[in-house]
N, C-alpha and C positions, 0 to 999 in steps of 0.2 A: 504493500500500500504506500509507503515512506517513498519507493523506488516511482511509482506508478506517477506519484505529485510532485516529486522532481521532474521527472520528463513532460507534464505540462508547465509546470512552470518554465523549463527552459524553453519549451513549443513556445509559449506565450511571448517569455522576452526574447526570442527572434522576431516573431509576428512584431512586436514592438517597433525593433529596429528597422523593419524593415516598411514603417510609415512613412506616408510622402513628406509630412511635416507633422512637428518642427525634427529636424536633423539632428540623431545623436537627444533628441529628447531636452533641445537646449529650449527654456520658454524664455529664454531673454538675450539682448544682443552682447557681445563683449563691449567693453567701455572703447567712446570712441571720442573724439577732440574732433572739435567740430572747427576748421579753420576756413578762414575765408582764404580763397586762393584765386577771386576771380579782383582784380583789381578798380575797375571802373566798370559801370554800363547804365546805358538810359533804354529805361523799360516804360511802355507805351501799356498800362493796367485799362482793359476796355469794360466798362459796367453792361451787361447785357437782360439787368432785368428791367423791367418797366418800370418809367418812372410817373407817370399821370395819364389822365384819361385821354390827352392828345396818343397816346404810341398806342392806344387798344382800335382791334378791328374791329367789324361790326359785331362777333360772333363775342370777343370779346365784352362788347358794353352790354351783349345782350344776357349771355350766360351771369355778369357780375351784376347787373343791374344795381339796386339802390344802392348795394352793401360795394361796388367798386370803389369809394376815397378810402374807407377805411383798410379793403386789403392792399390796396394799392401804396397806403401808408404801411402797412406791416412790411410791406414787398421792403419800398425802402430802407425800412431798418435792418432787414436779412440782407440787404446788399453793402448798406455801411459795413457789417460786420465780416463778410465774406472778402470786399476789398481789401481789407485793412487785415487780413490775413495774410492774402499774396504780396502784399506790399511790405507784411514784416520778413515775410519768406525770404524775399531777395534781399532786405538790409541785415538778413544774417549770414547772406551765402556772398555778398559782393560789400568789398572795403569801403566804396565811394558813389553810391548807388542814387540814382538819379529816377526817381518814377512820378509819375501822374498818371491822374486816372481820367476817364474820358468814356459819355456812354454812347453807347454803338453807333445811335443817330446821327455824331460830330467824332466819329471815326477817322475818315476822308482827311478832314480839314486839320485835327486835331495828329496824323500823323504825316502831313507834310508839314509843321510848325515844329513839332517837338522832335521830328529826326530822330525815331529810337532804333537803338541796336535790335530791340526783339519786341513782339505783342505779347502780351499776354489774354487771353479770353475767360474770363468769370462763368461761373455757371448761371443756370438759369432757374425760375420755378414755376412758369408759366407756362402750358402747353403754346407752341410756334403757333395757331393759327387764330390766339387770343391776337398775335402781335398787327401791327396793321401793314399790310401790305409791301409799302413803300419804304420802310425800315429795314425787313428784310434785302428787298430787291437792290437799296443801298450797301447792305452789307455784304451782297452777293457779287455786284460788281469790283467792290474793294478787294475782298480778297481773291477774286478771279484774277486782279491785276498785282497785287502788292510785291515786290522784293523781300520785304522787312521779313525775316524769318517768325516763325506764331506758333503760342500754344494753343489750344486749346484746352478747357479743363471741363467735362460733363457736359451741362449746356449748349458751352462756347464748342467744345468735339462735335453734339448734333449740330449745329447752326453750322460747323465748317462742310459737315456730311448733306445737309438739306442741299446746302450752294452750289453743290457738286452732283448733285443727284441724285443723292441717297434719299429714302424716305424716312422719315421719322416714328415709329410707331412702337406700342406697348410693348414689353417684353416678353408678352405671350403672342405676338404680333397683329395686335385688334389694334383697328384705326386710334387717334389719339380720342378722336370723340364722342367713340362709340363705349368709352370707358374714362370716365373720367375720375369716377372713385373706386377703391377697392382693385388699385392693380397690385398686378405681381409685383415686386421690390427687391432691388439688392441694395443692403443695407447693413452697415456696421463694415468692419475689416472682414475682407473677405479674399478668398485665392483669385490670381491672375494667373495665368500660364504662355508664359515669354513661346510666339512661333520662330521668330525671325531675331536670335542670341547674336546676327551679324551685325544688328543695326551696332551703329555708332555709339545710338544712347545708350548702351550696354557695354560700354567700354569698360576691359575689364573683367569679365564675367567668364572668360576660357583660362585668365589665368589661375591655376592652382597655388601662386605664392600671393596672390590677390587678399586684403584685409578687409577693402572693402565691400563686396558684397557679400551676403549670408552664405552660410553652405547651403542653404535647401535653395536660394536663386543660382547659384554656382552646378550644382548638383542636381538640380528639379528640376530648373529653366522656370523657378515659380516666382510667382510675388507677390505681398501680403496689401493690400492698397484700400484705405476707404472709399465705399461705396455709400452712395444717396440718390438714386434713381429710380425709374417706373418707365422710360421710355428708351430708346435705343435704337441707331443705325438698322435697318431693315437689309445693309449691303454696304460694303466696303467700295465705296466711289471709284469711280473709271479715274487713271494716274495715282492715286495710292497706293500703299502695301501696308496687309495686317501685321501687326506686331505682336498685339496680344489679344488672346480673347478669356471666354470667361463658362463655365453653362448653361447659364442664363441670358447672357449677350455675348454674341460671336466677337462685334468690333468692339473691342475694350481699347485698343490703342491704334495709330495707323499713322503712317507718315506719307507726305509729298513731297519727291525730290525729283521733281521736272520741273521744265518752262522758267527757269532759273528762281525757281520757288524752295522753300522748306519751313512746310508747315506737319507740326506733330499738332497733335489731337489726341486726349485719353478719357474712357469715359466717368471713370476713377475719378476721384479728389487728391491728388498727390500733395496739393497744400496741406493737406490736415496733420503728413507725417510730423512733420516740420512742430507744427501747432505741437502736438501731444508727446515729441521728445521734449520740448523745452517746458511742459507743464509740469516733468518728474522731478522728483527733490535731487535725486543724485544721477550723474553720470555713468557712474558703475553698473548699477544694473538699470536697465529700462524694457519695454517691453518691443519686442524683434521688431514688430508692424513699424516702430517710428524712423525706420531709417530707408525701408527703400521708396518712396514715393522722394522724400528729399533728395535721394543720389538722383533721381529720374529728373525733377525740377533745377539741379546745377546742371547737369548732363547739357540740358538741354539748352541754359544761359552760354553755355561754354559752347556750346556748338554755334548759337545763333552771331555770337563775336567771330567765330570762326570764317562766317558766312559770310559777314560783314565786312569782315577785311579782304576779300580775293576780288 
């Protein structure tokens, strides 16, 4: 009998080992020193949720009706607080950091004046066809034509996908209006699964004497990333490539590097890593999730100065 419960138990702690995550059974990162190594950059932060009853469509005024100033004022408080995230993002990862924010409608204008190194795009909480028309169709010409290297984050990733031709819909793929309460949800940290370990943004990640990324991204090709959505890419746009997806959404990540463009897009919150490492009392231990959305958000600052300069 003694003999019999050894041999499950060592059954068990193989089966252990041999989980996709966490690796080695580690629930926390090694300590790590967070340096700023990018020296200057001016970052072009675009607010993409609705600010008053001017930017709603018809479908819009009509689904919000009386109760629109008041969500429309909650909207704005979610968006003060989501900017001024991405904006602390980049004055932790860049020495001399140069940003403004600017919302989508004063896009155009707002980055021939400000000349930034790279976009960033906000999320959003409004289904796109609340939005009114000509907002979009403004935002669609810009980035059809832009240089400036762009992220997208959630949102701002569908809005780069709508521009392109992707459609926008539930994540069980029912129209956005034909369900407006009660969808499916990915929500809290959750798995990503890296397709394409060549991109750039991954630099890093073949090497075996590497510190920086986790063993189970190194070893899994995975990543731990917050989620806050209900809608999702229906198709990865004609000139992009997937990067990452997910089970519940295919396009979790996806880049364009044609037409002398390079626009990333993830559907993920990678700002929040950022957020919730520097919320821990100590360095030493923290919990794994807070570090790869941030290596993904320098990744991509340092590629966009890259960009910038050739």
């Amino acid at each position: 009998m003694e003999v019999l419960e050894t041999d499950i138990a060592e059954t068990h702690a193989s089966e252990l080992e041999a989980l996709p995550f966490p690796f080695h059974q580690q629930n926390f990162c090694r300590y790590e020193s967070i340096e700023k190594t990018i020296e200057s950059q001016r970052v072009l932060i675009v607010d993409n949720l609705l600010r008053n009853e001017d930017d709603l469509s018809g479908v819009g005024r009509a689904e919000m009706g009386k109760d629109a100033h008041a969500q429309l004022k909650q909207e704005r408080h979610i968006a003060s607080l989501a900017l001024q995230n991405i904006a602390t993002n980049i004055a932790r990862l860049v020495r001399k950091p140069v940003t403004e924010v600017v919302h989508v409608s004063d896009l155009p204008s707002a980055a021939r004046e400000f000349k930034p190194d790279a976009i960033v795009l906000s999320g959003t909480l409004r289904d796109f066809d609340y939005y009114k028309p000509e907002l979009l169709s403004g935002f669609e010409k810009f980035i059809h034509s832009t240089r400036i290297p762009v992220l997208g984050i959630c949102g701002g990733h569908q809005l780069v996908g709508l521009s392109f031709g992707a459609r926008v819909v539930t994540l069980d793929q029912q129209e956005q209006e034909k369900r407006r309460t009660n969808r499916v949800t990915e929500y809290q940290y959750r798995f990503v699964r890296i397709v394409d370990p060549e991109d750039p943004i991954f630099v890093g990640i073949d090497n075996p004497e590497s510190r920086v990324w986790q063993d189970y991204t190194r070893e899994g090709r995975i990543l731990r990333v917050w989620q806050n959505h209900g809608l999702q890419l229906d198709r990865v746009p004609e000139g992009f490539k997937l990067l990452a997806r997910s089970y519940l959404c295919r396009n979790q990540m996806m880049v364009k590097r044609s037409d002398n463009q390079l626009i990333y897009s993830v559907q993920f919150h990678l700002e929040k890593s950022f957020e919730d490492w520097n919320s821990n009392r100590t360095r030493w231990e923290h919990p794994n999730e807070s570090r790869d959305g941030r290596l993904l958000f320098e990744n991509f600052l340092k590629l966009a100065l890259q960009n910038r300069q050739r």
